[in-house]
N, C-alpha and C positions, 0 to 999 in steps of 0.2 A: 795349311791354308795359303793359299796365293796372295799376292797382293791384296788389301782393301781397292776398291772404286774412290777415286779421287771426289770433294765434292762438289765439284763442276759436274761428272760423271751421274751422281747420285741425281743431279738436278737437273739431268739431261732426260733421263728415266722415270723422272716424276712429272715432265712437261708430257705425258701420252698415258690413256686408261690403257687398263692391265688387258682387254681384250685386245686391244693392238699391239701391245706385248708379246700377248701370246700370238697371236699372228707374225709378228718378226722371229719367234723363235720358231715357231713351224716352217719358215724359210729355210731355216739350216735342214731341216730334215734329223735331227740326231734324234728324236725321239717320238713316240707314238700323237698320234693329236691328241687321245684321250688319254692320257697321262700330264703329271704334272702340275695340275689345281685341285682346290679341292671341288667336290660337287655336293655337299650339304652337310649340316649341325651346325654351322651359322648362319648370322647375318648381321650385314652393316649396319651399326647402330648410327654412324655420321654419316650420311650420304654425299655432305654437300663438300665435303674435307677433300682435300687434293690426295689423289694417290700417295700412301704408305707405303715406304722404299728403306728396306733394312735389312739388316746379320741377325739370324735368329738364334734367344737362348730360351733354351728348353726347360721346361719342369713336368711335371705332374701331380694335382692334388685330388684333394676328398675335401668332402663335407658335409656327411653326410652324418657321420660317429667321429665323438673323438679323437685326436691319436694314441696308439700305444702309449707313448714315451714323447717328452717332450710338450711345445709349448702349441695352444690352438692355431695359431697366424704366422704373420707371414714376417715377423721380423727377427730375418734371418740373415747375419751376416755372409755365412756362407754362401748362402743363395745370391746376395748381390754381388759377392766377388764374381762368382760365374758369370754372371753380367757384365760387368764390366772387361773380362775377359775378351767378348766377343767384339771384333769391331764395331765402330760404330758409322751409320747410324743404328741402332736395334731396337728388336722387336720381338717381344716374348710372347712365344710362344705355347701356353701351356693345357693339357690334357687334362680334365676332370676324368678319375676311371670311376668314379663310383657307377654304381648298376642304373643310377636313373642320376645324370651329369645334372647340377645347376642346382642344389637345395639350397647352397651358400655361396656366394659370391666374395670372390678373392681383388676384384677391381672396383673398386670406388676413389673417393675425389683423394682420400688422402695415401692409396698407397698408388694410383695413376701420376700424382705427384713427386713422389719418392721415386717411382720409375724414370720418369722424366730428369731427377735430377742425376740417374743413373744414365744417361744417355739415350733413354727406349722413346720412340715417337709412337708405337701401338703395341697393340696385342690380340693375340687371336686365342680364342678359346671355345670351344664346345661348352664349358661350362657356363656360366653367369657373370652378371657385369649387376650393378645398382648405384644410385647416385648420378645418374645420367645428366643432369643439369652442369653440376660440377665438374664432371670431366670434360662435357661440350665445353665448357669455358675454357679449360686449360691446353685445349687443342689435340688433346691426343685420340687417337682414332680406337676403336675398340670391332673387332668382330666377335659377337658372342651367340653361344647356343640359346639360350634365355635369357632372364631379367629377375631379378631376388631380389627381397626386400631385407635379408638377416644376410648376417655374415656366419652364420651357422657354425657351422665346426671346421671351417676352413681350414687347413695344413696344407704343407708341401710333403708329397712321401719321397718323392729324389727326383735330382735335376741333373742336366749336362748330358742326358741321353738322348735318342731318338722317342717321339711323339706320335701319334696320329691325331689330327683331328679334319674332321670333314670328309674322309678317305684319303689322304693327303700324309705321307710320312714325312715329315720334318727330321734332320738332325741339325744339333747345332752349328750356328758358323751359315747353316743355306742363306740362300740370298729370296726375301720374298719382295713381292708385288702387289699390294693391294688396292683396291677401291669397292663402289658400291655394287661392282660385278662380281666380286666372290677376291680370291687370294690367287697367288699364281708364286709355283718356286724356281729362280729364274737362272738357267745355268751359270757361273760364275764366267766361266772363260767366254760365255759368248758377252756376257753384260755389255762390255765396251761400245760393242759392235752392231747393239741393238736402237739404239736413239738413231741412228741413220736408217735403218732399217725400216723401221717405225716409220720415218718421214718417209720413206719412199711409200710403201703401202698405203699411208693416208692420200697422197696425190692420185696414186692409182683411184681409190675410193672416189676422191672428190670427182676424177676422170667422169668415173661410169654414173655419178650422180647429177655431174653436168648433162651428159649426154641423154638423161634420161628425161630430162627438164624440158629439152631446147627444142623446138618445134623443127619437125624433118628426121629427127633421126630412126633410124628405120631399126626392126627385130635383127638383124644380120649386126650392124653397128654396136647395138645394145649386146646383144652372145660374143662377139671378137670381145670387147672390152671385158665383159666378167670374166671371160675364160683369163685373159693375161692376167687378170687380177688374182682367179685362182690358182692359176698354175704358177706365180712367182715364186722364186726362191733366190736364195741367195748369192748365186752363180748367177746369176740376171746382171746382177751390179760389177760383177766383174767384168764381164762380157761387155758391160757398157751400157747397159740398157738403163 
C-alpha cells in the first residue's frame, strides 16, 4: 500500500459531498462513470454527519443460525487486529451473506464504541445497524441495509478479504467516501489531487448557476457554460484553465 493521506489531506476530502468527488474523479478519465460507487442495499442512517473519509477493513458475517464453532459475537481479537492493521482514518466495511442480509445486527452503541476506539469513524453494511440513538451520539456514521431490533446470532465467518456490498467490491486498505449520497471508492493515487479538483468543478457549478439567475442571460450563454462544465477534465488545469 502507498503512503496513507496526511490528515490535513484527509480534511481536505471531507470539506466536499462524495458526488463532487466523484465528479473530480471522472476528470481524470481512469475509469468508467458507472463504476466505482455503490448503487443500492443501503442507506444513510445520519444524514446530517459530514462526509465519511477512511481505509477500509473488511469482514463478513451471518446472523441468521448459529455458528459451527466458536463464540455468537463479535468479540474478536483477531478481528480488531486486522483493524487496526489498516490505516487510519477506517471504516469497516462489512458483508452480511446470509440469503436474506439483516435478521441480527452486528452495530450498536456498544461495539460502534469499541470501533471507535479502534480508530473506525463508520461503517457500511448491507446488513443491519440497531440502537441508532446511541450511535448518533457517538458520532460515528453508519450506512446500513436495514434496522434490527436483536443481535440475533451475529458472528464474523472471515475478514481481511474483499467484500461486496451495494454492487460495489471493496478490498481492504480501499480508500472510501461517504455521505448521505451513497458511498464512493476513491482511487488512492489520485486522492491528493482531488480537493483541488473538487474546488475547480464547484466554481464551474456555481458559474452556470449564476448565470442562470441573472436577468439577460440568454440560451447560447446558458449551453457555452454547461458544456465547459461537462466537458472538464483534468488537463483543463494544466493547460491553465
Amino acid at each position: 500500500m502507498q503512503s496513507p493521506l496526511t490528515a490535513e489531506q484527509i480534511q481536505q476530502l471531507r470539506a466536499f459531498d462524495t458526488c463532487v468527488i466523484s465528479d473530480a474523479i471522472e476528470s481524470f478519465g481512469i475509469r468508467l462513470r458507472n463504476e466505482g460507487f455503490a448503487t443500492a442495499g443501503f442507506r444513510c442512517l445520519f444524514k446530517g454527519f459530514p462526509p465519511m473519509v477512511g481505509y477500509a477493513a473488511t469482514c463478513k458475517v451471518r446472523s441468521a443460525d448459529p455458528p459451527v464453532v466458536g463464540n455468537l459475537y463479535g468479540e474478536r481479537i483477531d478481528w480488531w487486529k486486522h483493524i487496526t492493521e489498516t490505516p487510519g482514518p477506517r471504516v469497516v466495511v462489512m458483508q452480511d451473506i446470509d440469503e436474506q442480509p439483516g435478521t441480527g445486527a452486528f452495530l450498536g452503541k456498544v461495539h460502534v464504541n469499541i470501533l471507535m476506539s479502534l480508530g473506525c469513524v463508520g461503517a457500511v453494511t448491507n446488513g443491519a445497524a440497531r440502537e441508532l440513538p446511541g450511535i448518533e451520539a457517538s458520532g460515528f456514521q453508519v450506512f446500513a441495509g436495514r434496522l434490527a431490533i436483536s443481535r440475533a446470532y451475529i458472528h464474523i465467518v472471515e475478514y481481511g478479504g474483499p467484500v461486496e456490498v451495494g454492487g460495489l467490491e471493496i478490498r481492504p486498505g480501499d480508500f472510501i467516501h461517504g455521505d448521505r449520497h451513497g458511498i464512493l471508492s476513491v482511487p488512492k493515487e489520485l486522492a491528493p489531487q482531488l480537493p483541488a479538483m473538487a474546488g475547480k468543478i464547484m466554481e464551474m457549478k456555481q458559474h452556470v448557476i449564476d448565470l442562470a439567475s441573472k436577468p439577460g442571460t440568454t440560451h447560447e450563454d446558458l449551453s457555452r457554460a454547461l458544456a465547459e462544465l461537462h466537458d472538464f477534465n483534468s488537463d483543463d488545469t494544466r493547460d491553465g484553465a
